[in-house]
N, C-alpha and C positions, 0 to 999 in steps of 0.2 A: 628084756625086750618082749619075753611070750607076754610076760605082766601085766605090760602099757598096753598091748593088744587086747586081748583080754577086758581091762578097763575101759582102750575106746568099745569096745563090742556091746559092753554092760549099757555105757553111756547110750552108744546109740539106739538100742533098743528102748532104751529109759525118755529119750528123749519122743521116737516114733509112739509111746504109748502115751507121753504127756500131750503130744498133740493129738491122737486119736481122742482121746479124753476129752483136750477143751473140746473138740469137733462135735462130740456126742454132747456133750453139756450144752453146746451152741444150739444143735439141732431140738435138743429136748426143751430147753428153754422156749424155743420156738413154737415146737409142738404143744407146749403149756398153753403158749400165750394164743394160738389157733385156736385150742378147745375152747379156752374163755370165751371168745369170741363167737361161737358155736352153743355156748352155754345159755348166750346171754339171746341169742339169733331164737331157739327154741324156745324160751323163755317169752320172749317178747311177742314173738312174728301174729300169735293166737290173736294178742288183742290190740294189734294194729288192722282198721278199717280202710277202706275205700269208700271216700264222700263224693258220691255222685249230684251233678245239681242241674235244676234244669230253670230257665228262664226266659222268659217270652220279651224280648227288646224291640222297639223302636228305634231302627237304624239305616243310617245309608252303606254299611260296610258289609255289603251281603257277600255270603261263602269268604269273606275275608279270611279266616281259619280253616271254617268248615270241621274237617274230623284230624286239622293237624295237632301233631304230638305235643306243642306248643299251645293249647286252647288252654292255656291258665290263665288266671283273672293278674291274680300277679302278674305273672312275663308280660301280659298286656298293656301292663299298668305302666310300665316303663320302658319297655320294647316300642309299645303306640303299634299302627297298622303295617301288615307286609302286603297289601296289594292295594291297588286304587279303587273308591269306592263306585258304587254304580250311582246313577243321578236320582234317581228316584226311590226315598227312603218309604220301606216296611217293615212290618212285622216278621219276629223272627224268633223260634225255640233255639236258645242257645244253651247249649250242654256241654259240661266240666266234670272233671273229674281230680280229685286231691286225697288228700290223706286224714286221718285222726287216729286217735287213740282213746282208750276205754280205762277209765278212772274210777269205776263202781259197778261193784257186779250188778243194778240194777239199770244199766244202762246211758249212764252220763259219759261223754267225748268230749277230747279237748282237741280243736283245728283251732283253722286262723281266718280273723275276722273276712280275708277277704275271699277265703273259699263261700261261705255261707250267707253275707248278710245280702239282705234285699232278693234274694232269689224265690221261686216260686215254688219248687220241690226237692227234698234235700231224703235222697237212698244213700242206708249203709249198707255198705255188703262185705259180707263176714268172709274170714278164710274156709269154712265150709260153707260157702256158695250162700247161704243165706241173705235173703233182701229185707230190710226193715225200714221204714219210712220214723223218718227223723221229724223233730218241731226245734226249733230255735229255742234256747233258754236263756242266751243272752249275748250280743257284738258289743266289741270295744274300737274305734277306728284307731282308736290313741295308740293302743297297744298292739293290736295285731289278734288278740285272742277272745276267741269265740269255743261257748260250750253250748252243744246241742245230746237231746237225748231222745234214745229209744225207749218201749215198752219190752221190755228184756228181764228176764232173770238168770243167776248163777252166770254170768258172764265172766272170761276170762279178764284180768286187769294188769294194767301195768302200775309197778308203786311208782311215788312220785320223791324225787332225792332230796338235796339240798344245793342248790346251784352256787351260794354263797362261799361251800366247800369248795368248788372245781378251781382246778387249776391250768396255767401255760402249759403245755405237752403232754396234758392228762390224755391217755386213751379215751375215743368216745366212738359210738357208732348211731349213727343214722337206717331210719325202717320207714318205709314207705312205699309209693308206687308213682315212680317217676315215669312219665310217660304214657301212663295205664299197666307201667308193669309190676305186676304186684307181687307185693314181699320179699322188694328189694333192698336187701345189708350191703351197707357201705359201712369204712370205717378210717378212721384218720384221728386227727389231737384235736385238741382245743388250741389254736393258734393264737387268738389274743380274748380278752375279759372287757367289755363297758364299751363298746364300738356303737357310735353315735354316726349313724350316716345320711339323716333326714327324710325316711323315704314314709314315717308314717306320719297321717295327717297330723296329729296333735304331738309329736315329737319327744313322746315320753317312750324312752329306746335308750335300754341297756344288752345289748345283742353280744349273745356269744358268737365269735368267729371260731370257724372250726374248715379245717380242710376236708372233710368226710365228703363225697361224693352227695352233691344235694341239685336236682334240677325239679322244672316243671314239674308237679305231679307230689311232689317230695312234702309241697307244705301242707302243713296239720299233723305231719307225722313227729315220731318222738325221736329225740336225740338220748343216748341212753350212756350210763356210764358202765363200769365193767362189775358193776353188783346188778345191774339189769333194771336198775334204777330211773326215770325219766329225770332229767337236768335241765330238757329246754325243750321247745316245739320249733320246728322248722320253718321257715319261713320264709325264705326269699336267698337270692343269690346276686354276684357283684361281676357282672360279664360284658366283657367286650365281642362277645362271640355269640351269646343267645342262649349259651351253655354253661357248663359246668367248666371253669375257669382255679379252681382251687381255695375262694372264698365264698364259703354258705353262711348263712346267719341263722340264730335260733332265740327266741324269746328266753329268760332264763327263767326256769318253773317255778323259783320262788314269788316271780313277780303275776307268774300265770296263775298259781295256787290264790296268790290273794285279788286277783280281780274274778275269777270263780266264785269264792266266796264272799264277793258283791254280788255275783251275777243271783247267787242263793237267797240273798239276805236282803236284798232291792227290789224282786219282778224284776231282775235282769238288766237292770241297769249298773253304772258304775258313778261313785257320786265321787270324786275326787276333793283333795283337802287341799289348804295351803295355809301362809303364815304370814305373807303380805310385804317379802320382801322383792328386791329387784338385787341381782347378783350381779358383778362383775363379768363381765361377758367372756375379757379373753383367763378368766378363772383366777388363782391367786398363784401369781410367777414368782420363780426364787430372788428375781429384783424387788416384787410388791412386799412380800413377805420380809426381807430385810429391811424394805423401810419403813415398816410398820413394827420392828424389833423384834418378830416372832422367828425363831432358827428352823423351821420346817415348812414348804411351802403345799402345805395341806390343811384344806378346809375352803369355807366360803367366804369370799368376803363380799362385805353387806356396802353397795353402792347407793341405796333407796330403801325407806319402810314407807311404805303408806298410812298416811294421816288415818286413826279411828281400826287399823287393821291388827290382827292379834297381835304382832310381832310389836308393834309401836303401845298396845295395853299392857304386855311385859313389859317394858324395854328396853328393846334394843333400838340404835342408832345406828348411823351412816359413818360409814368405816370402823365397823364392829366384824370381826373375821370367826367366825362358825366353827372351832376346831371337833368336838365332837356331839353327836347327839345320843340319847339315853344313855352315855359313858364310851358310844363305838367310837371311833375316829373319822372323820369325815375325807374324803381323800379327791372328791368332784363336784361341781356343780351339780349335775344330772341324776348322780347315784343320791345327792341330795335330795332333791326334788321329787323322785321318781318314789321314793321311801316313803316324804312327807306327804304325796299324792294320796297313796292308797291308806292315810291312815283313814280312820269313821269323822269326820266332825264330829269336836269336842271332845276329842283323845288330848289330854295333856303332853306334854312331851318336855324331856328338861335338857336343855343346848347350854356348852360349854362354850363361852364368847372370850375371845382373848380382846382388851381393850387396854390401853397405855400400860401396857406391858405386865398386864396381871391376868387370869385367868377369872371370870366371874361367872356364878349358876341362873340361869332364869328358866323359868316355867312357862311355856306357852301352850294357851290353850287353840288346837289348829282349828280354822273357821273353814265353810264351805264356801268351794273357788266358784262355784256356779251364781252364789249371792252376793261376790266379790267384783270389784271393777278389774278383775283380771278372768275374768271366765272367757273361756275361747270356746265353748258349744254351748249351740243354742236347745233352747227350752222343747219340750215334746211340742206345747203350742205353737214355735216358730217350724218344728218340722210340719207341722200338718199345715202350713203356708206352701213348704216346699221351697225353702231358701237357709243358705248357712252364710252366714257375716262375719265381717271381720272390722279390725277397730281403724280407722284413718290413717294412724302412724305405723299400720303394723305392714309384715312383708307381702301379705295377701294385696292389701292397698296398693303399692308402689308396682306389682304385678299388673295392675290394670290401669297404672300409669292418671290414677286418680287425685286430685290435691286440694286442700280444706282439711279444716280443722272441728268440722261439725256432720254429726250424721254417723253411720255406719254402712259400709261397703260390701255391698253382695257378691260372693266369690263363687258362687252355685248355685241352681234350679232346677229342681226336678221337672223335666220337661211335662211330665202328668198330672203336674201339681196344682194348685188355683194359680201359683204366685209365675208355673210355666205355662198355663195356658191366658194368662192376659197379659202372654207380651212381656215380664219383666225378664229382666239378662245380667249375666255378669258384667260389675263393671260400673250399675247403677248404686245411685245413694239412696239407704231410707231417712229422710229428715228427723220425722216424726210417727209414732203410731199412737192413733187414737190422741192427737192432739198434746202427746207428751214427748218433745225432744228426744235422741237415741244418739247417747254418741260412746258407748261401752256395749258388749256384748250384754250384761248384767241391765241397764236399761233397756235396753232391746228386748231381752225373755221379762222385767220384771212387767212391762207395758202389752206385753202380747200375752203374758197371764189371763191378764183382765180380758181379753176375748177370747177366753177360751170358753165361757159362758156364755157368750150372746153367739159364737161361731160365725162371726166373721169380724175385718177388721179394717180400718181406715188407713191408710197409708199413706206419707208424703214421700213422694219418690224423684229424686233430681236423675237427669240424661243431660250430661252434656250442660248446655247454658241454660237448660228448659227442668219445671219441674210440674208435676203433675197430681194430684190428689186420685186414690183409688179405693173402691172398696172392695175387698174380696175376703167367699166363703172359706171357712177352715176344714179341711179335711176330716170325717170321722175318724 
């Protein structure tokens, strides 16, 4: 009897130290995982900025914001106004404030295209209080990412990771200044990978979803991984509230690294690529995929090539399905596209086409989408008009409840432009410029080329049942 007593005695104390044990291992674990976090916070925080902007607008929505905490061009963008405007439109300094990050110690940042572009003056100011006045090196509307740079040396940097790597429930943390409050650490997982949710103009969006705390204020800053790493830049949020709702989105930095080094390699521009096909819309389904005899339903399948276009000088054919390119596996439409976008025109590339039921190699050489009858941005000579167009059949079109088959569709005017101050609007057709039909964005910039030398330009412009002939100067 003393024995079994005894025994339980041993037990129970054996038992009380095996949970004190997991308890401490729980709490150390924890402790590990705080430092990291802490590791990565001091690491980072030096060379996350505050991109201050300032901009002088013509507007009817005065003190609409004013100095609220919500003055991002972002939240604007899709929030629209919170007060009624006043009747009588002026001039007006409108000032923001967002986030970036520092990518070279001699002073190159990476924000988002809609903190920076079009504004009039753009201060970074450092975590010691320092101010430096910033120049544009280059916007992407497509993308979201804009790098601008100071006169700086030995600056602190953040490195930039491999987003390709990340994964579902990877730790990640967020650095910014949401609100104006600065060298703000959030942190949360990556919740989903390739999030397509249409909010940027040219719809080239592979967006990390991450639940890390990300509001107004937040975008331009870095999303970081727990080697202190940059994976993605922040940029916008998915709210029914105005706030921070639990889904943030982030560009992913591999796609930011390589329109960077457009922005280096172009004068800041970004010249995007393509192959000339037209993809299956609702993508390649485990029904399409069997009935085309292929056992995995990954890849693209090819609905359309364009007569004369690289893919159809290879080629390939209509209902030809995409399984890999350069040897990767292809697994989306988008993640397709978005790859084929940033190559250079005139990058080879070799695509794996599954075709009656074989596997076959072809080489295409990718053409430039801008010289292509599928370009969707117009020419620097259509911007100094101050108008961007869209193609008849496309979504821009059926928005202005427009119909014909001839002409291209004006979806935007800069109201300070030649093309906004004689009156034209969205909604209107151009027939013709300079007496050459326009019914492709690519006829459109190849026709407004040719005025970029005389500086001004002839226009046939339809309204309605009425159509009108114009000349107007082009912009310096």
């Amino acid at each position: 009897m003393k024995t079994m007593v005894r025994w339980a005695a041993v037990m129970m104390v054996t038992m009380v130290w095996m949970v004190s044990a997991a308890e401490d291992n729980g709490i150390e674990t924890l402790r590990k995982t705080s430092k990291a976090f802490t590791a990565v916070a001091k690491k980072a925080v030096p060379a996350v900025v505050a991109v201050k902007v300032e901009k002088t607008v013509k507007s009817n929505m005065q003190d609409m914001f004013g100095n609220s905490p919500f003055d991002d061009e972002f939240f604007r963008r899709f929030f629209g106004p919170q007060f009624s405007p006043p009747s009588q439109p002026r001039s007006q300094k409108k000032e923001g404030q967002a986030s970036g990050f520092i990518i070279s110690p001699d002073g190159y940042i990476l924000t988002n295209n809609h903190v920076v572009a079009d504004v009039d003056k753009i201060t970074v100011i450092f975590k010691d209080g320092r101010k430096l006045d910033a120049k544009v090196i280059g916007t992407d509307d497509k993308s979201e990412v804009a790098l601008i740079k100071v006169e700086a040396k030995d600056l602190p940097v953040i490195e930039l990771g491999d987003s390709d790597e990340l994964e579902v429930g990877e730790w990640v943390i967020a650095v910014g200044n949401p609100f104006g409050l600065a060298e703000t650490v959030t942190v949360g997982v990556v919740s989903a990978l390739g999030r397509q949710t249409g909010i940027t103009d040219g719809g080239y969006e592979d967006f990390i979803q991450t639940d890390a705390a990300i509001n107004p204020g937040n975008s331009g800053g870095p999303l970081l991984n727990l080697d202190g790493k940059a994976v993605g830049i922040n940029t916008a949020i998915i709210t029914q509230s105005g706030g921070y709702m639990g889904v943030g989105l982030a560009i992913p930095i591999n796609m930011a690294k390589a329109i960077k080094d457009q922005f280096l390699a172009n004068n800041g521009k970004v010249e995007r690529s393509y192959i000339g096909i037209t993809m299956n819309r609702e993508g390649l389904t485990p029904e399409l995929a069997e009935s085309f005899g292929l056992d995995k339903n990954a890849g693209v399948l090819v609905t359309d090539v364009e007569p004369g276009s690289p893919a159809d000088k290879a080629g390939l054919k209509q209902g030809d399905i995409i399984i890999k390119l350069n040897g990767k596996e292809i697994h989306a439409n988008e993640s397709f596209r978005n790859t084929v976008s940033l190559m250079t025109p005139g990058t080879k590339i070799n695509l794996t086409i599954f075709r009656d039921g074989k596997e076959k190699e072809f080489t295409v050489e990718v053409g430039s989408l801008s010289k292509s009858k599928f370009a969707m941005e117009v020419s620097e000579a259509g911007k100094k008009l101050g108008v961007k167009v869209a193609p008849m059949d496309s979504d821009a079109s059926r928005k202005f409840n427009v119909k014909g088959d001839k002409g291209v569709v004006i979806v935007e005017v800069d109201p300070d432009s030649p093309a906004g101050e004689a009156g034209i609007e969205p909604g209107m057709i151009i027939l013709s410029v300079n007496s050459a039909e326009v019914n492709t964005i690519a006829e459109f910039n190849q026709a407004m080329e040719q005025s970029a030398k005389t500086k001004k330009v002839r226009l046939l412009i339809k309204s309605g049942r009425f159509s009108q002939y114009l000349i107007l100067p082009l912009k310096d």
